[in-house]
C-alpha positions in Angstrom: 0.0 0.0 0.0 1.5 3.2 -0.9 1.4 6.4 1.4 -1.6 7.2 0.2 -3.6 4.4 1.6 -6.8 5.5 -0.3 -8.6 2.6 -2.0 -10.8 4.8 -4.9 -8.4 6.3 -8.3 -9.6 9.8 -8.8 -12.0 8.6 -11.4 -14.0 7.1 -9.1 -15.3 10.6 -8.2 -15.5 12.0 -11.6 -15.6 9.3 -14.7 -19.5 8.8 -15.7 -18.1 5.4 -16.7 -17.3 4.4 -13.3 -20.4 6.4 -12.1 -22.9 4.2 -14.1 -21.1 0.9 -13.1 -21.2 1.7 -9.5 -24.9 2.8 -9.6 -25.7 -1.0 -10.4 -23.2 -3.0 -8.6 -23.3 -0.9 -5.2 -27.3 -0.6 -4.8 -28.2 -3.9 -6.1 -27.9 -5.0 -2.6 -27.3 -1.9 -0.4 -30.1 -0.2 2.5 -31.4 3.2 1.6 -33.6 5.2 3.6 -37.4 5.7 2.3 -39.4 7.1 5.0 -41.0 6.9 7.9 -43.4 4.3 9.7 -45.9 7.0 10.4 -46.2 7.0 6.7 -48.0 4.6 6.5 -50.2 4.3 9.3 -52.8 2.4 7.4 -53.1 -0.2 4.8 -53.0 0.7 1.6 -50.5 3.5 2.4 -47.2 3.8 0.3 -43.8 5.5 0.0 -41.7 5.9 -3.1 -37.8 6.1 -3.4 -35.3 4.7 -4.8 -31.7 2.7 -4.4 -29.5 4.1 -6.8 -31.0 3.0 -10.2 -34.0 0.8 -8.6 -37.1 2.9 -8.2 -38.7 1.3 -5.2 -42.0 1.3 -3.0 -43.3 0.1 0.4 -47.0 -0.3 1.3 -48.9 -1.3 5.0 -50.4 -4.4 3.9 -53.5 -5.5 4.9 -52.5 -7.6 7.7 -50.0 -5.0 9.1 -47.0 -5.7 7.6 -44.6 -3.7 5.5 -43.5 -4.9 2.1 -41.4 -3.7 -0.7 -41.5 -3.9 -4.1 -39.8 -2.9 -7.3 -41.9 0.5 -8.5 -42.2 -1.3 -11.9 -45.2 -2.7 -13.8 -45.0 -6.0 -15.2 -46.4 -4.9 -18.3 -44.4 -2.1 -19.6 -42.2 -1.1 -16.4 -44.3 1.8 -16.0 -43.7 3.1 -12.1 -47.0 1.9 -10.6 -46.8 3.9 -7.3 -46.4 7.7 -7.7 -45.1 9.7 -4.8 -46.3 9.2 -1.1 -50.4 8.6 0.4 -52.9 6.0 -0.4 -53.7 3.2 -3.2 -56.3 2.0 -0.9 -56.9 -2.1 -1.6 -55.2 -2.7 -4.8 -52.4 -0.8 -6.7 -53.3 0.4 -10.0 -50.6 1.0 -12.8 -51.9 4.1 -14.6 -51.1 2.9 -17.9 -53.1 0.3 -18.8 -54.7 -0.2 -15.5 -53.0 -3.7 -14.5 -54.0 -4.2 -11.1 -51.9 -6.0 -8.2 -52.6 -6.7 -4.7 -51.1 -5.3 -1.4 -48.9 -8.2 -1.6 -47.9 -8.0 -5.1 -49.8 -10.3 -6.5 -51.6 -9.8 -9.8 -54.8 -9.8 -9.6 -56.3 -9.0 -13.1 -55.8 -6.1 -16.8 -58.5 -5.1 -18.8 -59.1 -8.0 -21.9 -57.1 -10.2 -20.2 -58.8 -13.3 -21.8 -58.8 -11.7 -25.0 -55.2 -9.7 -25.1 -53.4 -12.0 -22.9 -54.9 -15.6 -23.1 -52.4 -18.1 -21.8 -50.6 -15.6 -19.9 -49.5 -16.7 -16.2 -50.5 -14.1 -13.5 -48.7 -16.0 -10.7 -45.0 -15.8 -12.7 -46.1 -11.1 -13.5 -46.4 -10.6 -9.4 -44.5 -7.8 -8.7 -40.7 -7.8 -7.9 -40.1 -8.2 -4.3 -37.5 -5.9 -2.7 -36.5 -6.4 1.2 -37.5 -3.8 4.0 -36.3 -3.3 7.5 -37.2 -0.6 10.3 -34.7 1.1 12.8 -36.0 3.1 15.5 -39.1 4.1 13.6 -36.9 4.9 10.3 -38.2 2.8 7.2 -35.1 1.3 4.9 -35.4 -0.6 1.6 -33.2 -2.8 -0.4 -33.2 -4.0 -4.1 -32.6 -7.5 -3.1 -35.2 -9.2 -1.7 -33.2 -12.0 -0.2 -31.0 -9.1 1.8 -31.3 -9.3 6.2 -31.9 -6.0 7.5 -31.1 -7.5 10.7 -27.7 -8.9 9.9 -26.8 -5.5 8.4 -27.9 -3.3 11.2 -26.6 -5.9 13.5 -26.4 -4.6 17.5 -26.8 -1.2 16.4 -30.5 -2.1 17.2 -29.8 -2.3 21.1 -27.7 0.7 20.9 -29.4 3.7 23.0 -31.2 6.1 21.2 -33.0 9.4 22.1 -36.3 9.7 20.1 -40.0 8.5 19.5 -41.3 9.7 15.8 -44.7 8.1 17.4 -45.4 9.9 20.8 -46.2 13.4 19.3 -43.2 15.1 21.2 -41.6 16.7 18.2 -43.4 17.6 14.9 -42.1 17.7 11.4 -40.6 20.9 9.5 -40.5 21.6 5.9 -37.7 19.2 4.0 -34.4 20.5 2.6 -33.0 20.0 -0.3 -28.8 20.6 -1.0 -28.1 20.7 -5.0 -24.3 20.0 -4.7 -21.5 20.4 -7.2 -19.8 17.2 -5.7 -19.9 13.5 -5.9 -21.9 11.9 -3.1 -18.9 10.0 -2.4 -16.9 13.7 -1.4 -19.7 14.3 0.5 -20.0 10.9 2.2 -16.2 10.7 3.5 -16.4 14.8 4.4 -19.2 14.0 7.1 -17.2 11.0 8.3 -14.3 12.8 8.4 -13.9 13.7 12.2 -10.1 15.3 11.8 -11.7 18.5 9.7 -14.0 20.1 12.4 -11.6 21.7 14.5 -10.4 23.7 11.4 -13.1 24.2 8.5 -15.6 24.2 11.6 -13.6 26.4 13.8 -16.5 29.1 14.1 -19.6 26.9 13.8 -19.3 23.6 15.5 -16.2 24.6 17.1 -14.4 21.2 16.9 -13.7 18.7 18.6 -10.0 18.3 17.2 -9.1 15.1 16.2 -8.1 13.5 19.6 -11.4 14.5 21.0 -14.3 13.1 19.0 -14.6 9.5 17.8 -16.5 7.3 15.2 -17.6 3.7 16.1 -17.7 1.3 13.3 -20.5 -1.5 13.4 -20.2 -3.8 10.2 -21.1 -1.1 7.3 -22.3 1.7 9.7 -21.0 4.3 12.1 -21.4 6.5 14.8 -19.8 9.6 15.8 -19.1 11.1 19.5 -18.0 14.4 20.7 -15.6 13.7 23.6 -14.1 17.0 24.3 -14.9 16.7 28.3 -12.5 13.3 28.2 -15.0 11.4 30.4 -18.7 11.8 28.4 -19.6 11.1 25.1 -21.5 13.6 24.1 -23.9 14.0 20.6 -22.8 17.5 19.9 -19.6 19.6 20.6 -18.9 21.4 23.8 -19.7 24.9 21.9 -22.8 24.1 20.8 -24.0 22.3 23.8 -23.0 26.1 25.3 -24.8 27.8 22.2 -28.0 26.6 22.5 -28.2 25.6 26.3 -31.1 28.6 26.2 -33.5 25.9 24.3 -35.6 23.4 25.9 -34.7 19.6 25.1 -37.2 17.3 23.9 -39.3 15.7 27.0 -37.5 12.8 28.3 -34.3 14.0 26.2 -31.2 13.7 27.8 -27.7 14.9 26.7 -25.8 11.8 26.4 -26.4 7.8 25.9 -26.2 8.1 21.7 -24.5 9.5 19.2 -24.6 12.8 17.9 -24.5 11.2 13.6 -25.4 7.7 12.6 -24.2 6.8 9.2 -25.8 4.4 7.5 -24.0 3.0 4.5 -23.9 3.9 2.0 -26.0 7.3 1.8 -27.9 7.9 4.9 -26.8 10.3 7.8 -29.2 10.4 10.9 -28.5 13.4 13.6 -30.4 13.0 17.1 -29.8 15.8 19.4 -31.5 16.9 22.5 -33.4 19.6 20.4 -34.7 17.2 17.3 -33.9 14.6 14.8 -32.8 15.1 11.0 -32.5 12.5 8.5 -31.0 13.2 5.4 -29.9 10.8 2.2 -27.4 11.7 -0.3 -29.2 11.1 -4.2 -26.4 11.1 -6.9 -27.0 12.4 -9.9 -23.9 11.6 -12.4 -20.3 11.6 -11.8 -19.5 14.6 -9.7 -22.7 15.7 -9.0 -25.2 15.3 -5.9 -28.3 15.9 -3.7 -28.8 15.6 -0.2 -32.6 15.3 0.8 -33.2 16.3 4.4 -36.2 15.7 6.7 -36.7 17.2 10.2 -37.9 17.0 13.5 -37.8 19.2 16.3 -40.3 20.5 19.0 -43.2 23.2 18.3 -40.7 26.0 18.6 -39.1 24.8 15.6 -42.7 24.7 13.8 -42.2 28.0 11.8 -40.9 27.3 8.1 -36.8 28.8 8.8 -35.8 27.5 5.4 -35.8 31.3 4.0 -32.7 31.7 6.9 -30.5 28.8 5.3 -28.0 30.0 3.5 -28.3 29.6 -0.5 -32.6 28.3 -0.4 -33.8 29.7 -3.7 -37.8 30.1 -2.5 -38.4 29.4 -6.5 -37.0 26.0 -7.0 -37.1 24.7 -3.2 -33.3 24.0 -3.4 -30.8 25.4 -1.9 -27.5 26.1 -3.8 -23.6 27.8 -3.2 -24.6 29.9 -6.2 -27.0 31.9 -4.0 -24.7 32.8 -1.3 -25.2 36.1 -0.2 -21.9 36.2 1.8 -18.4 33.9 2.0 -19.6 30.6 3.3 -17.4 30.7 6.4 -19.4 33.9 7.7 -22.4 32.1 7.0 -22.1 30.7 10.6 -23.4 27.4 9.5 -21.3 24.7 9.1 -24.0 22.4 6.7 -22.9 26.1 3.9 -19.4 25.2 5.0 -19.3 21.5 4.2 -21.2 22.1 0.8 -18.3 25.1 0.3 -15.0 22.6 1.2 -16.8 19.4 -0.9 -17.4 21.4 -4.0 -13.9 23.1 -3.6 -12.6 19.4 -3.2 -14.4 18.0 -6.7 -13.1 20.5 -8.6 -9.1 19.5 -7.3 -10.5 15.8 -8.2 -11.5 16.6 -11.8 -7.3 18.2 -12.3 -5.5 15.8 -14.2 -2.5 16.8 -12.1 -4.4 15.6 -8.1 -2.8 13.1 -6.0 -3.9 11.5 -3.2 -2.2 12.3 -0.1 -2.2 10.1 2.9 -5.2 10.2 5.3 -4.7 10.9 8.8 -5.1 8.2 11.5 -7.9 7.6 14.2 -11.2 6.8 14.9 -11.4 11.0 15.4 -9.5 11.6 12.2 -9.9 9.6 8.9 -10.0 6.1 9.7 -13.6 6.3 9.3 -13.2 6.9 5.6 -10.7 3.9 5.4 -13.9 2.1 6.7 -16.3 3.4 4.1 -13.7 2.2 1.0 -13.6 -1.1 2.9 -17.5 -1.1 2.3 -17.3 0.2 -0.7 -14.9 -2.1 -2.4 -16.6 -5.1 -1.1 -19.9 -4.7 -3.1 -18.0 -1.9 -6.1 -15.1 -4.2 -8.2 -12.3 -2.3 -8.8 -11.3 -4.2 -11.5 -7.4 -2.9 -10.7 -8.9 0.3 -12.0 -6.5 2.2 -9.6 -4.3 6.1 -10.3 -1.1 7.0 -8.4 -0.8 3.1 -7.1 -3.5 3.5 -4.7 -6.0 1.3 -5.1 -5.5 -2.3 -3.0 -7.6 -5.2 -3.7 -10.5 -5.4 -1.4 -8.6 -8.3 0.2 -5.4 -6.4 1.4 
């Protein structure tokens, strides 16, 4: 392994070759997060989203249960489920109205006998994907044969600060981040625990790199401010002091989780004692990102503050670094300053003339993104398709 010690060439953040490869081979079989349980409170009630290149759906059956499918019609791969709400008892494919049960069965097409005579409905059920639910939060999966609980293993039984069900906290308007970056910049910058005393100086204020930590379970992380040396903490010393005014969530403490859970490959959840935000990174094409963002916070957080974030363009909903009214580091808000350092970082990617230098060491530094190329590379062949000598087999 040379100094660099990085596993991805440079073209895995800017080729659209290697971007349309990856799509498939990564979320064929990876957990992304679609929603909410509250979402569907009844049968009949459905969520859309997708894994990479798999548009995907989950419905309340009508026994209870969640179940996932494939958002594609048998007949013509139109998407049979549009958005989020209700499809009541059967799920109608808008185009030529074949019609499938809650569980994916198809029940019946207009001139079936006389269009489709001999045709099995038992083998045109829909396409099963796999669903799993952590503390409330839904997650799907392309393959239908994956084990959500092998994949979120004892994270399950780790503490955890929040009830989406007991009305304490209500949900604000969604954000949306339109990012000049690959997803995978933005991925290893919000696991990268050895830039926050420096970019983050004046927002989060740290913790350097000797006093915050990642844990690694299987795939998935969390993160710890530990600036005290004894507690660990889910948000840095200053902004503990900052906003000590607020009120925490009833029954909220200030320690006993994390402050982000990373969920490979593209979801980052942030409990705090004030609220909960979940957000998941959508790529685009090679070098270019979204991150969607829902929140949660108490009723003082009820009023719509998305005309205060840096860059929201109230026209399109999205909120961009070509809208900055000032420098992003006297924005005060280290979400403008990530964006800022991740797009700054893409564009030193697409030189011809980049390098990768060696990352720094520790749980608090960049190990953690030494653990997301681990993950990466096990379901992503590199196919030796490695710049500068840095790119070990997943094996090494």
């Amino acid at each position: 392994m040379t100094m660099s010690d990085s596993r991805l060439p440079r073209t895995a953040y800017t080729d659209q070759t290697w971007y349309d490869r990856e799509r498939t081979e990564l979320f064929r079989d990876a957990w992304s997060f679609i929603g909410i349980e509250s979402d569907l409170a009844k049968a009949g009630d459905t969520i859309t989203g997708a894994a990479g290149p798999y548009p995907l759906f989950v419905v309340r059956s009508e026994t209870g249960e969640l179940r996932a499918f494939h958002n594609i019609c048998r007949h013509r791969g139109a998407e049979l489920v549009e958005g989020n709400g209700s499809a009541g008892s059967v799920l109608v494919c808008p185009y030529h109205r074949w019609s499938y049960g809650l569980d994916g069965a198809l029940r019946g097409a207009p001139d079936w006998e006389t269009c489709f005579a001999g045709a099995d409905k038992a083998s045109l059920a829909l396409k099963p994907a796999a669903v799993g639910v952590f503390q409330n939060l839904v997650f799907v999966n392309p393959n239908p044969q994956a084990d959500f609980q092998s994949w979120i293993g004892k994270l399950k039984d780790h503490g955890w600060p929040h009830d989406l069900h007991n009305g304490s906290m209500i949900e604000g308007p969604s954000l949306v981040y339109d990012m000049k970056c690959d997803w995978k910049v933005f991925a290893e910058n919000a696991i990268d625990g050895y830039h926050l005393a420096y970019l983050h100086a004046h927002s989060l204020g740290g913790p350097p790199p000797d006093r915050n930590v990642w844990e690694r379970w299987g795939d998935n992380m969390i993160w710890y401010a530990t600036d005290d040396g004894a507690v660990r903490y889910p948000v840095p010393a200053k902004v503990r002091h900052d906003l000590a005014h607020l009120p925490p969530v009833p029954g909220v403490s200030m320690s006993g989780y994390g402050g982000v859970y990373y969920f490979f490959p593209t979801t980052f959840v942030v409990p705090t004692p004030y609220g909960l935000s979940v957000s998941r990174l959508v790529p685009l094409s090679a070098g270019r990102c979204e991150l969607h963002a829902r929140q949660w916070a108490q009723s003082w957080g009820e009023q719509d503050g998305r005309q205060h974030v840096p860059g929201y363009d109230p026209d399109s909903g999205r909120i961009t670094s070509d809208r900055l009214a000032s420098h992003p580091l006297e924005t005060g808000d280290f979400q403008t300053e990530d964006v800022w350092m991740c797009e700054k970082v893409q564009r030193g990617l697409e030189s011809p003339a980049y390098e990768h230098g060696p990352l720094s060491k520790g749980a608090g530094a960049e190990d953690p993104i030494r653990w997301f190329h681990d993950s990466y590379a096990r379901l992503v062949s590199l196919d030796g398709s490695c710049d500068n000598g840095a790119c070990p087999s997943p094996s090494s």
